[in-house]
ZADORO-33434 format. One record per residue (C-alpha): z, y, x; residue in three letters; residue number from 1. Coordinates in steps of 0.25 Angstrom, whole numbers, plus 5000, padded with zeros to 4 digits. Each point is the difference from the previous one (the first is absolute). Example, Ala and Ser with C-alpha at 12.3 -4.5 7.8 and 13.67 -1.06 7.14 Angstrom:
<rs>
<up:5031, north:4982, east:5049, res:Ala, n:1>
<up:4998, north:5014, east:5006, res:Ser, n:2>
</rs>
This chain:
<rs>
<up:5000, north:5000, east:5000, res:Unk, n:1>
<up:4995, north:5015, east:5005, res:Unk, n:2>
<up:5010, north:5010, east:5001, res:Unk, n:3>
<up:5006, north:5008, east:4990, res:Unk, n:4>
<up:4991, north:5013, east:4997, res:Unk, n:5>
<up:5013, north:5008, east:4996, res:Unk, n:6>
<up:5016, north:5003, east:5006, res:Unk, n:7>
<up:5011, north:5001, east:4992, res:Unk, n:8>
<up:5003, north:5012, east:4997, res:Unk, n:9>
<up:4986, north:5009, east:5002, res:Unk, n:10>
<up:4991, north:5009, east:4993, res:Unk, n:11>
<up:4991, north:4992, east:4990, res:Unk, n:12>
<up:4989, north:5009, east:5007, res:Unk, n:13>
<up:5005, north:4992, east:5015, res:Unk, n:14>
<up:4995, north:4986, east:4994, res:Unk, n:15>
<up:4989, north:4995, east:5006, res:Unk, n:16>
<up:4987, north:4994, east:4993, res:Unk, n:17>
<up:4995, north:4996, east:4991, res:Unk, n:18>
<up:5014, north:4993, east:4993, res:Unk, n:19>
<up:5007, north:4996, east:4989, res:Unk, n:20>
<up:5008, north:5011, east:4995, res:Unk, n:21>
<up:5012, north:4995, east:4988, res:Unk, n:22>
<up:5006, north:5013, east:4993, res:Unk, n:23>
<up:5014, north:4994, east:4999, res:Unk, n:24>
<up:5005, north:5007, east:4990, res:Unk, n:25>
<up:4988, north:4995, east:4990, res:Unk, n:26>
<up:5002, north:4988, east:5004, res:Unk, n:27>
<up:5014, north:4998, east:4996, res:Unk, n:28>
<up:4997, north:5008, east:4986, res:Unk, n:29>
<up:4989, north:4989, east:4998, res:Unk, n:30>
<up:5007, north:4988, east:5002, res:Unk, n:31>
<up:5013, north:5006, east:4992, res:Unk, n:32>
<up:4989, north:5004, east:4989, res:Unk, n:33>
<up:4996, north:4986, east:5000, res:Unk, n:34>
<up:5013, north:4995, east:4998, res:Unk, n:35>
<up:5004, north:5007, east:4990, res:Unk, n:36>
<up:4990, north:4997, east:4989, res:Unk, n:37>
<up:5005, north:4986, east:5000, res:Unk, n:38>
<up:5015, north:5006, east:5000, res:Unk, n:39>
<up:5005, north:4992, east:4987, res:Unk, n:40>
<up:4990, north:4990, east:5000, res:Unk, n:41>
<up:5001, north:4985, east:5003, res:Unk, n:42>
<up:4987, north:5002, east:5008, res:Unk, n:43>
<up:5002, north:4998, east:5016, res:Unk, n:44>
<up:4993, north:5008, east:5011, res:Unk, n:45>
<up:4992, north:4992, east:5009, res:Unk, n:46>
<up:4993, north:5010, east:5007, res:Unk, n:47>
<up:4985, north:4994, east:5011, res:Unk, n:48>
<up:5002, north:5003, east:5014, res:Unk, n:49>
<up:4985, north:4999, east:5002, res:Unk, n:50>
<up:5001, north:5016, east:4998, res:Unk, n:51>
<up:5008, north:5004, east:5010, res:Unk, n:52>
<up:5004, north:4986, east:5009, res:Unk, n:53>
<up:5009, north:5007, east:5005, res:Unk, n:54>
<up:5015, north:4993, east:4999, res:Unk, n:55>
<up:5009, north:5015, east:5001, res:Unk, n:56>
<up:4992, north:5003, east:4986, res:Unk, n:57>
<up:5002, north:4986, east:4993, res:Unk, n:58>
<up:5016, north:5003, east:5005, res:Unk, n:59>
<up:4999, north:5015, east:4995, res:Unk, n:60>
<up:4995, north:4991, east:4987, res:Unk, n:61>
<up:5011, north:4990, east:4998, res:Unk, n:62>
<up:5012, north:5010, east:5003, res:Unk, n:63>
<up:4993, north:5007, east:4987, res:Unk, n:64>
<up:5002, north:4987, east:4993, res:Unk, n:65>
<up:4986, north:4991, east:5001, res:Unk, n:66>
<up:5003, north:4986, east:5001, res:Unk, n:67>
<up:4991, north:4993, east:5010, res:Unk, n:68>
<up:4986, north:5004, east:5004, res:Unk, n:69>
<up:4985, north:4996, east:4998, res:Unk, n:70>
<up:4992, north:4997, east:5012, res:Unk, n:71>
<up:4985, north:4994, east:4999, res:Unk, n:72>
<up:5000, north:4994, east:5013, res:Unk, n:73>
<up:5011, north:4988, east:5007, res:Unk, n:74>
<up:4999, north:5010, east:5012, res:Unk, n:75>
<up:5006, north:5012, east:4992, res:Unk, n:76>
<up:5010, north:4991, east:4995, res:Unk, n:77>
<up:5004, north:4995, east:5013, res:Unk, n:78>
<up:5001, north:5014, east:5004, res:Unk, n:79>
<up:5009, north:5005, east:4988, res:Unk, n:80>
<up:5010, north:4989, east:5001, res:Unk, n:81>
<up:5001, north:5002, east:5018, res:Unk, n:82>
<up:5002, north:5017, east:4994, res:Unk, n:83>
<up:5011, north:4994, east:4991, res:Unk, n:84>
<up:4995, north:4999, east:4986, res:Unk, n:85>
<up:5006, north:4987, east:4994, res:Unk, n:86>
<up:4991, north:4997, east:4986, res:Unk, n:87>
<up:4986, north:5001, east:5002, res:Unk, n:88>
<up:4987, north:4996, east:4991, res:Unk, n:89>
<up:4987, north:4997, east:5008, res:Unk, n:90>
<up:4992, north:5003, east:4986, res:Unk, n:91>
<up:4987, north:4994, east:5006, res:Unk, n:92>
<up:4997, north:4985, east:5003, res:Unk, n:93>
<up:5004, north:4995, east:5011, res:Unk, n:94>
<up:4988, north:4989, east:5004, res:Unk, n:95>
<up:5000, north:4991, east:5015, res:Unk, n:96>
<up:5009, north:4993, east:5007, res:Unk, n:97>
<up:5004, north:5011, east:5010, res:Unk, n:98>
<up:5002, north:5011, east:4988, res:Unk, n:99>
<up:5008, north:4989, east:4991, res:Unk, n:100>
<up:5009, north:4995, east:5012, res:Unk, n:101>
<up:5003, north:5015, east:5002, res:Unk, n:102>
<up:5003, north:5003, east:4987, res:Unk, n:103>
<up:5009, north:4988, east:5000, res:Unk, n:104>
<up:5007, north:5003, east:5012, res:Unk, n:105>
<up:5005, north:5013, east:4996, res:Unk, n:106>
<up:5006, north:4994, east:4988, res:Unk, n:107>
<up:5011, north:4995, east:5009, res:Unk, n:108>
<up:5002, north:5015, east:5003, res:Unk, n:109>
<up:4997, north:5007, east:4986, res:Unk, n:110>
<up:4998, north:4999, east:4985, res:Unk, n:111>
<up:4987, north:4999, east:4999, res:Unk, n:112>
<up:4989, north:4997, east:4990, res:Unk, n:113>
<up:4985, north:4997, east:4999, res:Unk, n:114>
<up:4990, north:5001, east:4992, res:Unk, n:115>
<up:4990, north:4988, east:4995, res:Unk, n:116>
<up:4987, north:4999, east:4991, res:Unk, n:117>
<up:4997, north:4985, east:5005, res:Unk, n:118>
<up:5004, north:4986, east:4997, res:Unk, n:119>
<up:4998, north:4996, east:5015, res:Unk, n:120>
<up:5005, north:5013, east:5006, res:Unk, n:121>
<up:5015, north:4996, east:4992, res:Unk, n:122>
<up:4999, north:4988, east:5007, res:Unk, n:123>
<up:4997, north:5005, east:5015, res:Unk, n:124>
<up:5011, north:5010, east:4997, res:Unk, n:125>
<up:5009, north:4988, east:4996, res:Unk, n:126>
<up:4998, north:4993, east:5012, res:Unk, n:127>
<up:5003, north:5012, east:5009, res:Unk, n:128>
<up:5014, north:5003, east:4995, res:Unk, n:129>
<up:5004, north:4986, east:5001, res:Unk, n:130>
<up:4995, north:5001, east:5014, res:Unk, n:131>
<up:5009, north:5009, east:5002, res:Unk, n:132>
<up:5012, north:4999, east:4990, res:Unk, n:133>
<up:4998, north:5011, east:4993, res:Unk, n:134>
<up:5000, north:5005, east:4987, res:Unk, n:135>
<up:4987, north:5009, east:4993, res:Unk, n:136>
<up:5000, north:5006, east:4988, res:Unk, n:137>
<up:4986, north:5001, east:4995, res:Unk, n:138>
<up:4993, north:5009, east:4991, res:Unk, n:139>
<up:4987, north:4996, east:4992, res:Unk, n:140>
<up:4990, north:5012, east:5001, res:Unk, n:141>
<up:4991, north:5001, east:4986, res:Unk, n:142>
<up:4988, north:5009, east:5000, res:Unk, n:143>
<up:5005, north:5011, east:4989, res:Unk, n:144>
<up:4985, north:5007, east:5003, res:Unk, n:145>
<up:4999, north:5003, east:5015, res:Unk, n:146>
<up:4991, north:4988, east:5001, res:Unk, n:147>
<up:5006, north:4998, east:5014, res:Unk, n:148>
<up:5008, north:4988, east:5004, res:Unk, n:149>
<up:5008, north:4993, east:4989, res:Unk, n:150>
<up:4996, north:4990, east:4987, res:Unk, n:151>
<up:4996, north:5004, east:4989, res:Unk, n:152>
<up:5007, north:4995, east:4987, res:Unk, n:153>
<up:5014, north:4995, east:4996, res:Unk, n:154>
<up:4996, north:4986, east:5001, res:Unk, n:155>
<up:4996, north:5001, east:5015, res:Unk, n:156>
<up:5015, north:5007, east:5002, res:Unk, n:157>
<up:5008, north:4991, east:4992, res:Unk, n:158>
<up:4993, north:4987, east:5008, res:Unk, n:159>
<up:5002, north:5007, east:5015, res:Unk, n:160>
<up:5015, north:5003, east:4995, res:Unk, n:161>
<up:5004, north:4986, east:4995, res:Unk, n:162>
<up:4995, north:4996, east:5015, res:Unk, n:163>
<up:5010, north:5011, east:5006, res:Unk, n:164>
<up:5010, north:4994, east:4991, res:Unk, n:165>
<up:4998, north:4988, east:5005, res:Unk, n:166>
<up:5003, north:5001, east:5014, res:Unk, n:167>
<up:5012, north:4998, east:5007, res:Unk, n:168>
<up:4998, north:5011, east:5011, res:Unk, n:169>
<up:4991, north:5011, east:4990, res:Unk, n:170>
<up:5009, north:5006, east:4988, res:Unk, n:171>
<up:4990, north:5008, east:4990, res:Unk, n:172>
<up:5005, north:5015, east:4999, res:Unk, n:173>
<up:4990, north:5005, east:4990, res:Unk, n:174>
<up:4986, north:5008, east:4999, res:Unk, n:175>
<up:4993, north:5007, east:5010, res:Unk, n:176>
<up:4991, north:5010, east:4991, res:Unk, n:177>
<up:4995, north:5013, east:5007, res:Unk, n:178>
<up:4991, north:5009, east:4993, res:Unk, n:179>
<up:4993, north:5005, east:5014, res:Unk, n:180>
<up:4987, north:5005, east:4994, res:Unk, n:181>
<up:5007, north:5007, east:4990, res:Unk, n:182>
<up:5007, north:5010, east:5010, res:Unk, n:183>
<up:4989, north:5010, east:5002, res:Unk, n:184>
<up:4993, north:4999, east:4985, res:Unk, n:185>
<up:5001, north:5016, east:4999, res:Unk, n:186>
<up:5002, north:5003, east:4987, res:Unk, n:187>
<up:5015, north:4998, east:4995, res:Unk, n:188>
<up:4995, north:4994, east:4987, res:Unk, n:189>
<up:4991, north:4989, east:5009, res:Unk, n:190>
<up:5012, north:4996, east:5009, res:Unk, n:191>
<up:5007, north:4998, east:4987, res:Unk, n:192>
<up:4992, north:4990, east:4993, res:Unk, n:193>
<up:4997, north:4992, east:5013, res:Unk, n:194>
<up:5018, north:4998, east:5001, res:Unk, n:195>
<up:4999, north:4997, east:4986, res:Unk, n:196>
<up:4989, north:4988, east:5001, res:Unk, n:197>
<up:5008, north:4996, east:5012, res:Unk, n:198>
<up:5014, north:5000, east:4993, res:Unk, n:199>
<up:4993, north:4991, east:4987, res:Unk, n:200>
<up:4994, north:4989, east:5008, res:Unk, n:201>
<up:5013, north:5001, east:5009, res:Unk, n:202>
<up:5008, north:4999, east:4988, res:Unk, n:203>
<up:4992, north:4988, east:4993, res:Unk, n:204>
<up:5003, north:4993, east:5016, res:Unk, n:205>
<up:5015, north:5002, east:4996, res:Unk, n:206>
<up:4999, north:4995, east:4985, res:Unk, n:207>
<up:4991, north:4988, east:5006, res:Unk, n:208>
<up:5010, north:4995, east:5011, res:Unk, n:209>
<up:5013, north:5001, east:4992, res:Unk, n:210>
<up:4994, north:4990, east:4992, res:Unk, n:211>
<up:4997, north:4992, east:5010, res:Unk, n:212>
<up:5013, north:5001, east:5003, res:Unk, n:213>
<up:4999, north:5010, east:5012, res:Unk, n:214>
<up:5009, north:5011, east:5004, res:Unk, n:215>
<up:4992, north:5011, east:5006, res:Unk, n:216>
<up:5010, north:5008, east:5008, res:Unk, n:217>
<up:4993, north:5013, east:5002, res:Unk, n:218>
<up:4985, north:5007, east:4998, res:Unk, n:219>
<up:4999, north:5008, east:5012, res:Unk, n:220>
<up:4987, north:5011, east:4999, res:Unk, n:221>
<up:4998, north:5013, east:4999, res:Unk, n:222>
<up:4995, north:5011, east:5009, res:Unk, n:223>
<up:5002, north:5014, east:5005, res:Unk, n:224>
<up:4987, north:5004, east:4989, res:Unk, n:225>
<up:5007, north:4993, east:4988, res:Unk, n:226>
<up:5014, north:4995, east:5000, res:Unk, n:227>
<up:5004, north:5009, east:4990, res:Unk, n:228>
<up:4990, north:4992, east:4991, res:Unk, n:229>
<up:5007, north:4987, east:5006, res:Unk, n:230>
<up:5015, north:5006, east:4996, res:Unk, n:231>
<up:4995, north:5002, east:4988, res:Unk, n:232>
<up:4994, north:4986, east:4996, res:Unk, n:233>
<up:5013, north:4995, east:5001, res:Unk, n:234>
<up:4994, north:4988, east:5006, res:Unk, n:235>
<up:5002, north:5002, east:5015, res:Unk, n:236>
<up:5014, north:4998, east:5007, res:Unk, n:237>
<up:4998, north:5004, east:5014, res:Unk, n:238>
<up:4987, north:5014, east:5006, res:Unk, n:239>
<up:4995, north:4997, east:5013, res:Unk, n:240>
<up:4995, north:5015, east:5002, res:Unk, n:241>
<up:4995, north:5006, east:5014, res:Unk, n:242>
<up:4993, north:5011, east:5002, res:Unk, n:243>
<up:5011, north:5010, east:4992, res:Unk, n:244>
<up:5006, north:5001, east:5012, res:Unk, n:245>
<up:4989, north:5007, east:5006, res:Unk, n:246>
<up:4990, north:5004, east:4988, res:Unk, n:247>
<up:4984, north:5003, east:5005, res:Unk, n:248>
<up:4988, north:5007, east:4998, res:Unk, n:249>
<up:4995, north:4987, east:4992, res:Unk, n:250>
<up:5011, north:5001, east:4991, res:Unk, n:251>
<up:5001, north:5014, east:4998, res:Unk, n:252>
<up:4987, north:4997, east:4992, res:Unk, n:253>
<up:5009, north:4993, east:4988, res:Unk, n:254>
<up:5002, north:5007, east:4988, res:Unk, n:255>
<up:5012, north:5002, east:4991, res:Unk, n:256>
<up:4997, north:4999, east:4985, res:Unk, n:257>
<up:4999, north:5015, east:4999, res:Unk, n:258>
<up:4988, north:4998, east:5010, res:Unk, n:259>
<up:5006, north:5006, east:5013, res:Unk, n:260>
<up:5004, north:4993, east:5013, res:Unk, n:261>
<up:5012, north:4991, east:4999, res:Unk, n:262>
<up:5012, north:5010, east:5008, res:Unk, n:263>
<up:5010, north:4989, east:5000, res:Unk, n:264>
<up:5002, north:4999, east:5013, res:Unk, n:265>
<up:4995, north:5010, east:5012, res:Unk, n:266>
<up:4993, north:4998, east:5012, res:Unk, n:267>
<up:5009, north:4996, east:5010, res:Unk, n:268>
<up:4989, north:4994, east:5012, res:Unk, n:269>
<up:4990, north:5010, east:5006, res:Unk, n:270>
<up:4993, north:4996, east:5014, res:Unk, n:271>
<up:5001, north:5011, east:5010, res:Unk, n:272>
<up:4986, north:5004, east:5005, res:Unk, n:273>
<up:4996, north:5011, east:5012, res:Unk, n:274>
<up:4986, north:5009, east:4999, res:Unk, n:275>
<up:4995, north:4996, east:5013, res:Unk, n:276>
<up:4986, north:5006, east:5000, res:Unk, n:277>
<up:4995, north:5011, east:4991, res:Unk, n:278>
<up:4985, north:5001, east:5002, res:Unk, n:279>
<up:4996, north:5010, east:4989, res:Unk, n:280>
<up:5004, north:5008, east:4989, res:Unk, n:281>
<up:4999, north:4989, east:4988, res:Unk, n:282>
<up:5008, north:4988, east:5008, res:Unk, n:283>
<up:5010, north:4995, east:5007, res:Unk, n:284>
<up:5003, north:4988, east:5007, res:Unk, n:285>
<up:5016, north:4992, east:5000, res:Unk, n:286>
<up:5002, north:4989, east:5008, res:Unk, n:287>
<up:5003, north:4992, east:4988, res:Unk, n:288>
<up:4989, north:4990, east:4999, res:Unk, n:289>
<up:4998, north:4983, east:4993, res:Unk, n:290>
<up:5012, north:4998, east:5012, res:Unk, n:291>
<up:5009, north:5006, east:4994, res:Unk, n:292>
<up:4997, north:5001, east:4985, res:Unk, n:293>
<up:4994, north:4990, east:4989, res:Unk, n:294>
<up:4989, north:5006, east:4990, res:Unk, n:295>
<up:4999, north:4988, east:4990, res:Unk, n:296>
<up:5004, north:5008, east:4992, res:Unk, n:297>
<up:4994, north:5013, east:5002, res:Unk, n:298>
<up:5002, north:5012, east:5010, res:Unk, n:299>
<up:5012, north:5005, east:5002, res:Unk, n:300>
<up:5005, north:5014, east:4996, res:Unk, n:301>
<up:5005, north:5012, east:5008, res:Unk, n:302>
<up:5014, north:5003, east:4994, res:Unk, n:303>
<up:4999, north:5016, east:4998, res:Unk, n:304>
<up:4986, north:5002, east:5003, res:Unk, n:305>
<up:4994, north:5004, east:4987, res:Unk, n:306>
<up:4984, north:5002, east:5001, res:Unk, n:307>
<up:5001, north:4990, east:5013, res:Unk, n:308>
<up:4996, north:4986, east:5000, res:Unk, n:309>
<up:5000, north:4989, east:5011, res:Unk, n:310>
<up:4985, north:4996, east:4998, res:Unk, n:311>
<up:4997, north:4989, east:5009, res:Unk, n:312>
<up:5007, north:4989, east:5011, res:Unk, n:313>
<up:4996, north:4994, east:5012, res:Unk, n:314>
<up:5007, north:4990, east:5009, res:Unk, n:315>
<up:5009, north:5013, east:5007, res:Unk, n:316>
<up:4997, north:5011, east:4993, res:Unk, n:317>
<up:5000, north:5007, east:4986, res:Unk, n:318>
<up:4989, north:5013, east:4995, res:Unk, n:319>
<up:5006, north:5010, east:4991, res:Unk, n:320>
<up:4990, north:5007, east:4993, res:Unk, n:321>
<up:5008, north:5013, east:4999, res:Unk, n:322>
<up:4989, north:5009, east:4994, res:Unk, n:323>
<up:5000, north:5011, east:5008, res:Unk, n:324>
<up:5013, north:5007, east:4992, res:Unk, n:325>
<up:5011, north:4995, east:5009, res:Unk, n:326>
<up:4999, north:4998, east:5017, res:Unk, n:327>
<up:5011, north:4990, east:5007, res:Unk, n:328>
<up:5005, north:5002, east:5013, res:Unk, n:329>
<up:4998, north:4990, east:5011, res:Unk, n:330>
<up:5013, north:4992, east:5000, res:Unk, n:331>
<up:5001, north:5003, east:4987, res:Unk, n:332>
<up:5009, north:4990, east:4991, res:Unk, n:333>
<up:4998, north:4996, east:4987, res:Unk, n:334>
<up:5006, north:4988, east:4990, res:Unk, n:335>
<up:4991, north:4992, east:4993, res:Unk, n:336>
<up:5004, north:4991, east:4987, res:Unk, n:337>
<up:4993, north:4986, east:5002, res:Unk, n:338>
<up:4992, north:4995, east:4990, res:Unk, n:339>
<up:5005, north:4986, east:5001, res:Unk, n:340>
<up:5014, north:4999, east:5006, res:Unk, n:341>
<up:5002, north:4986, east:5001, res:Unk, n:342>
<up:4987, north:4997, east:5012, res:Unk, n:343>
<up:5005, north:5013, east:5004, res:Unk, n:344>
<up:5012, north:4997, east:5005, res:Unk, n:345>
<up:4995, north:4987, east:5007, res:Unk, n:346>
<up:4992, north:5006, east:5009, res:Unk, n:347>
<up:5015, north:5008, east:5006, res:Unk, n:348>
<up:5011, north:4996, east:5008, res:Unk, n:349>
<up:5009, north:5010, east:4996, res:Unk, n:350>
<up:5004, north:5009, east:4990, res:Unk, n:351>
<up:5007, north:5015, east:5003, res:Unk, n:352>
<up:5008, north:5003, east:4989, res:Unk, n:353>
<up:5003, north:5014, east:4999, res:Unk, n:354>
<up:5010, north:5011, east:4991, res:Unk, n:355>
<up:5000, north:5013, east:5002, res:Unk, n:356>
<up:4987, north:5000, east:5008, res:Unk, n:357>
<up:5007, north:4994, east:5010, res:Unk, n:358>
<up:5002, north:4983, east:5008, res:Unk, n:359>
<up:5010, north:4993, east:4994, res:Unk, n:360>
<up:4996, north:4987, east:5002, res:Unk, n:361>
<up:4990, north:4991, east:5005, res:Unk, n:362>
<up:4998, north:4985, east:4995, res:Unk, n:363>
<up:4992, north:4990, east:5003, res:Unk, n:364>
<up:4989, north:4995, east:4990, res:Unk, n:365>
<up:5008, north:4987, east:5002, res:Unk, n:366>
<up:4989, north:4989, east:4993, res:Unk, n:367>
<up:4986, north:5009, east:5006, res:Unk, n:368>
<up:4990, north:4990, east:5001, res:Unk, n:369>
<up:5008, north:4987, east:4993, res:Unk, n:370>
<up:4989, north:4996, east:4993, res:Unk, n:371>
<up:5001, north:4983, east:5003, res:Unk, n:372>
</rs>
């Protein structure tokens, strides 16, 4: 790991770039936010470490009261568990013999659950955890309209759970049924019906295996672009959230039912860019380029610059088109919001979180590149 690009206790405008920068104090309002619409609740707060892999934040998380974590991969879970954080749902498949001994290893260390959508992979996942003693609980994902991974009727669910069931070594904890299309539907009235076709076919699952005598202990789902849908349903017990914490330029294009942006929660990641060239009157170039930001979703904004957009990337750089109306100085620093955070942050080993413009912290992005 390359050094940190800030010192405790500096001037946001002494950090080096391009970096990461966390408003502290945002962040903390988000995750208290969070907290608090299920204040009352029997819903549970699972928030996905896959936004910010970073073990300080999943801490910061539980202190506030989540139970546990979601990672997708047996490498962030790994990393989670080392950073302390005792309940964990990898909320993918875990497939091959490498992955599945892993998984069944850190069971010996953690609470740890899985998720299945296939007959044979119940029974590899058996095999593993005798192996090795442990104890899984396992989850069966059904496709509720993301048309991902998971099966795709009751039927299907109620079979893989009867095989969990009868296991000596897996113990069947419930339904794995996340919306993840669903969480950038723009408009607030098409988010909406997408939760509320999950929440019937999740519910018909439920009626279908208690008459099978199965007991389904949790419906874990939900999203950063729709879990107020899934508190509503009142058929989901536990929200695996993520990118509250952070908030992006993709989701700052989500409407509330009045046809706004959704303000929930604020900004709390920017990446810290420098102008290091400005060749003439209508651009300017940052040192913020595909290295250090992802565009699957779109180009990131600048925060404050109205009338000012980051037009194009190439490996190491960044064009602004500036129009003309506005000159940057060379050495210039300027925040951008990222237009997907979760790749984002993948591509940092560090995050400089700030208050009061200046270094409070540094942390690691502890799980950067756990993607086996």
């Amino acid at each position: 790991m390359i050094s940190a690009p800030a010192r405790i206790g500096s001037h946001v405008c002494e950090v080096d770039t391009p970096a990461l920068l966390v408003e502290l104090d945002a962040l903390e309002r988000n995750i208290a936010r969070m907290q608090d619409r299920i204040a009352g609740t029997r819903l549970r707060l699972r928030p996905h470490a896959k936004t910010h892999k970073s073990t300080a934040i999943a801490n910061l998380q539980l202190a506030a009261g989540a139970v546990g974590v979601c990672c997708q991969k047996v490498s962030e879970a790994e990393i989670m568990v080392d950073g302390g954080i005792g309940d964990v749902l990898i909320s993918n498949e875990v497939v091959g013999a490498a992955k599945l001994d892993r998984a069944a290893a850190l069971a010996r260390r953690a609470k740890i659950a899985v998720c299945v959508d296939d007959s044979e992979n119940v029974e590899q996942l058996a095999a593993a955890a005798e192996k090795f003693g442990a104890n899984i609980d396992v989850l069966v994902e059904l496709d509720v309209g993301a048309n991902r991974c998971g099966v795709g009727t009751p039927a299907e669910v109620v079979r893989l759970a009867a095989a969990i069931a009868r296991s000596r070594s897996l113990r069947f904890a419930g339904l794995q049924a996340y919306h993840g299309s669903a969480q950038h539907l723009r408009a607030h009235a098409d988010r909406r019906r997408a939760i509320a076709g999950a929440a019937d076919k999740v519910s018909d699952t439920l009626d279908l295996l208690r008459r099978n005598g199965l007991e389904c202990g949790i419906v874990s789902g939900a999203g950063t672009g729709t879990f107020e849908f899934e508190i509503a349903s009142g058929v989901y017990d536990e929200l695996q959230v993520g990118s509250y914490v952070f908030m992006d330029a993709d989701y700052g294009r989500n409407e509330d039912r009045d046809g706004g942006p959704v303000s929930e929660f604020e900004n709390s990641l920017f990446l810290l860019t420098t102008v290091m060239s400005t060749p003439a009157a209508d651009r300017a170039i940052v040192d913020a380029g595909l290295k250090a930001l992802s565009v699957d979703s779109g180009m990131p904004l600048l925060a404050g610059c109205d009338g000012i957009s980051y037009a194009r990337a190439a490996d190491e750089h960044g064009r602004l088109d500036i129009g003309g109306n506005q000159r940057f100085k060379l050495g210039e620093k300027i925040r951008l919001i990222p237009g997907h955070c979760d790749p984002t942050v993948n591509l940092h080993d560090w995050f400089v979180g700030i208050r009061n413009e200046h270094v409070e912290c540094v942390w690691p992005v502890s799980a950067r590149g756990a993607v086996f």
